[in-house]
N, C-alpha and C positions, 0 to 999 in steps of 0.2 A: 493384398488379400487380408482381411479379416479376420482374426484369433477367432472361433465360436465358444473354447473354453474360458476365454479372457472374464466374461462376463458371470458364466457358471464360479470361478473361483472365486470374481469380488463377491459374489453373491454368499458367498464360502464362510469366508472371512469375516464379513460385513453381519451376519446371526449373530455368530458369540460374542462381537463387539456390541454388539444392543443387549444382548442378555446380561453380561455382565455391566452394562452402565445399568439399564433395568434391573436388578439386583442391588445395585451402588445406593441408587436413589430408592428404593423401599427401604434399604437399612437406615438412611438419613431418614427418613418420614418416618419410619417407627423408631429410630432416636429422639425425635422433635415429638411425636407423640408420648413419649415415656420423659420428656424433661422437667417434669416438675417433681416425676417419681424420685429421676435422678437425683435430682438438686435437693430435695428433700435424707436423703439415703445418704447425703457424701455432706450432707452442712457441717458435720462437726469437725470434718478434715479439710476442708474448702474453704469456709465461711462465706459461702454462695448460696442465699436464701433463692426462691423462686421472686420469679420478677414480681412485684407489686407486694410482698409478704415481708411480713417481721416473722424473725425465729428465734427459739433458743434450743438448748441441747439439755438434758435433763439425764440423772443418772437415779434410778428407784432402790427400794429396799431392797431386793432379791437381786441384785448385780444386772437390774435392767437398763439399758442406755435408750436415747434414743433424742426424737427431735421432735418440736411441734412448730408450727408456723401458722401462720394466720392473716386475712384479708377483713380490713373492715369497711363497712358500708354504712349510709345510713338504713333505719329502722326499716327492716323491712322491706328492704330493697330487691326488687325482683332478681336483679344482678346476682346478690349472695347465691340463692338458689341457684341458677345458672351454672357460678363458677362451682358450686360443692356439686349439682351433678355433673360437669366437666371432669372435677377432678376422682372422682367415685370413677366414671366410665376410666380415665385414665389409668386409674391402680389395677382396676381389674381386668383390663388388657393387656397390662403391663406385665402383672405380678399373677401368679397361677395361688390359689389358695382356696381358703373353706369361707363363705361369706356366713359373720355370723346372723341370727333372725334381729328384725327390725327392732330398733328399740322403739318402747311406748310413746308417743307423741305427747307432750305436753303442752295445751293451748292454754297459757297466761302469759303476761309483756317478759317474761324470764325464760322463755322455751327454750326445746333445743330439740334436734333432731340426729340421729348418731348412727353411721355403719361402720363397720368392720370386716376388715377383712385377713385371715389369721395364713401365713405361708411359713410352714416350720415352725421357727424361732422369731419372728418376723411376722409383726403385730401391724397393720393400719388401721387407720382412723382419720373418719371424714366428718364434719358435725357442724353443723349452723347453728348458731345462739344466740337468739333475741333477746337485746338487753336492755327492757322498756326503760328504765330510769335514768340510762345511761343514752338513751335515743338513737343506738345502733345494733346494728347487727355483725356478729362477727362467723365467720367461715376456716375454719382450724382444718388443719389436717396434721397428723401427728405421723410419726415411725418408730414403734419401739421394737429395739432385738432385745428379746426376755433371754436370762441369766441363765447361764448353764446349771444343770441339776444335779445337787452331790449325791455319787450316787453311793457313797457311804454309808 
């Protein structure tokens, strides 16, 4: 004879084992979505640039740290565009903050195109720059944590 509950139980069991792999796998897809954030945020304790990018680490007058990285292309390469709004959708998915207004566009072979986006203490920057004399284009993205303020 036949259990009828046999099957009600696997049935049981068998939900939260999907919700929780379902769960598993959206934290991995929004890790892998956020990894250049990441990589970018941990280079100076890592030395794990994002794939394809040169970095350095940079410390400012006002005890600001931070990193900048960058992808070059040739001039004008529709690519650039692509990865800078790639990586724009990335931060601000990523990262919750105030986006600052567009900067002014510049059309000569020296352009450059610049957002920002400001969380706390916790500065990005996305920016394309056309470097007519040099016959590329370069694609930066930056992260700076601005200095603590005396409040003396």
């Amino acid at each position: 004879m036949k259990n009828p509950w046999r099957k009600c139980w696997l049935s049981l069991i068998a939900q939260p084992m999907a919700l929780v792999a379902t769960f598993a796998h959206a934290g991995a897809d929004s890790a892998r979505q956020c990894e250049r954030v990441f990589a970018v945020e941990s280079y100076a304790s890592t030395g794990t640039a994002p794939a394809g990018s040169a970095c350095n680490t940079f410390v400012g007058l006002s005890a600001d740290t931070g990193v900048s990285c960058y992808w070059e292309f040739s001039f004008r390469n529709d690519a650039a565009v692509l990865l800078a709004d790639a990586l724009w959708s990335e931060i601000t998915g990523c990262r919750a903050g105030t986006q600052s207004e567009p900067d002014q566009r510049v059309n000569h072979p020296d352009s450059y195109d610049l957002k920002e986006l400001t969380a706390g203490r916790d500065v990005y920057r996305v920016s394309v720059k056309d470097k007519g004399g040099q016959n590329r284009t370069l694609v930066f993205v930056r992260f700076e944590r601005l200095g603590e303020v005396d409040s003396n």
